[in-house]
N, C-alpha and C positions, 0 to 999 in steps of 0.2 A: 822040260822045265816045270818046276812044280813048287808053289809055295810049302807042302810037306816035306820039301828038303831044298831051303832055296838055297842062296848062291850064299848071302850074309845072313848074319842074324844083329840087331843093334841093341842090346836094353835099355830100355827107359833105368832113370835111376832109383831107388827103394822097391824093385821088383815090382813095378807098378806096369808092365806092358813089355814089347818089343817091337821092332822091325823088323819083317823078315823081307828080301829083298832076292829079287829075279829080273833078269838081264835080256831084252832082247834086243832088237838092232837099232831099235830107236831110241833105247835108253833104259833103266831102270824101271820098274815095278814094284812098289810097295805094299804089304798087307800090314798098314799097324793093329795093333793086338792094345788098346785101352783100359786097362784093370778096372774096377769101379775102382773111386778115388782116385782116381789119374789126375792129374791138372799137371797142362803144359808149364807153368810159372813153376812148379816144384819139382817134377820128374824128367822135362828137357831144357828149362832154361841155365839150369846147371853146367849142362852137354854145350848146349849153345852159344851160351854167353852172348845174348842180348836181350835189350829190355824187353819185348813180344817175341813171337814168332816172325823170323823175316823171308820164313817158305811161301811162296804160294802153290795151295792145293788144288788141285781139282781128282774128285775118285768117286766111289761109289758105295753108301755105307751097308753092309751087309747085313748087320746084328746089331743090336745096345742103340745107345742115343750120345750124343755128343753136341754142347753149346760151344758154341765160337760169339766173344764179344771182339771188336773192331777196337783198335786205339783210337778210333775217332765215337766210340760207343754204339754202333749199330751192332746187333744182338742177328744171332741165327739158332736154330737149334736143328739136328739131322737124325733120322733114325731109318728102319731098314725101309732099304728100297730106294732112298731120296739118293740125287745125285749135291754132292760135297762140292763146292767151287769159294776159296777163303784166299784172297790175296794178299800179300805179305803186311804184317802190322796187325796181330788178334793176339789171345789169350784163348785156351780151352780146356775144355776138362768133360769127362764124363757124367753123367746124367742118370741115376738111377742104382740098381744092383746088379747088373750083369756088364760082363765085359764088350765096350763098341770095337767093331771089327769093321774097320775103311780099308779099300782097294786104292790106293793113290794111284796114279798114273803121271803126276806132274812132278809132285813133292820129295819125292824120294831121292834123290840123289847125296845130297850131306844132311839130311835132316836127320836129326840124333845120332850124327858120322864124330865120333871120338878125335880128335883132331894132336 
């Protein structure tokens, strides 16, 4: 298995990212791909259809930078190396000019899943 040819692919919406998604026995594997400009509220809460994000993440960010605020306002911001841990109820978006590249390990299973 190899995220260079996973199992799914997911688009965010306005060509703003993807998920690519790989399968082992204990569940799903995520690498999403965050455009600059990405923001969860425009590119998956379309997909999602709810007011935040109601995933919780846990992964590991590879590249770029990405801020998670909290619907209760507690602020984070991630970049390469930090490990990602956002429990359901944020908003996010990318941070900068290059695209963030997170390893999910938790969140992946319907998050930006076409329904």
């Amino acid at each position: 298995m190899s995220f260079d040819k996973p199992e799914e692919t997911r688009p965010f919406e306005q060509d703003k990212g993807h998920l690519d998604l790989v399968n082992i026995n204990s569940g799903p594997i995520g690498r999403g791909v965050f455009e600059p400009g990405w923001h969860w509220a425009e590119h998956v809460k379309p997909i999602a259809k709810t007011e935040s994000c109601q995933t919780a993440h846990m992964g590991y960010c590879v590249s770029g930078r990405m801020k998670i605020v909290m619907d209760d306002g507690q602020e984070a911001e991630f970049g390469p190396g930090d490990l990602m841990i956002a429990p359901p109820g944020h908003d996010a978006w990318t941070v900068g000019s290059e695209p963030c590249v997170l390893i999910d390990w938790q969140g992946a299973t319907d998050y930006a899943k076409r329904r």
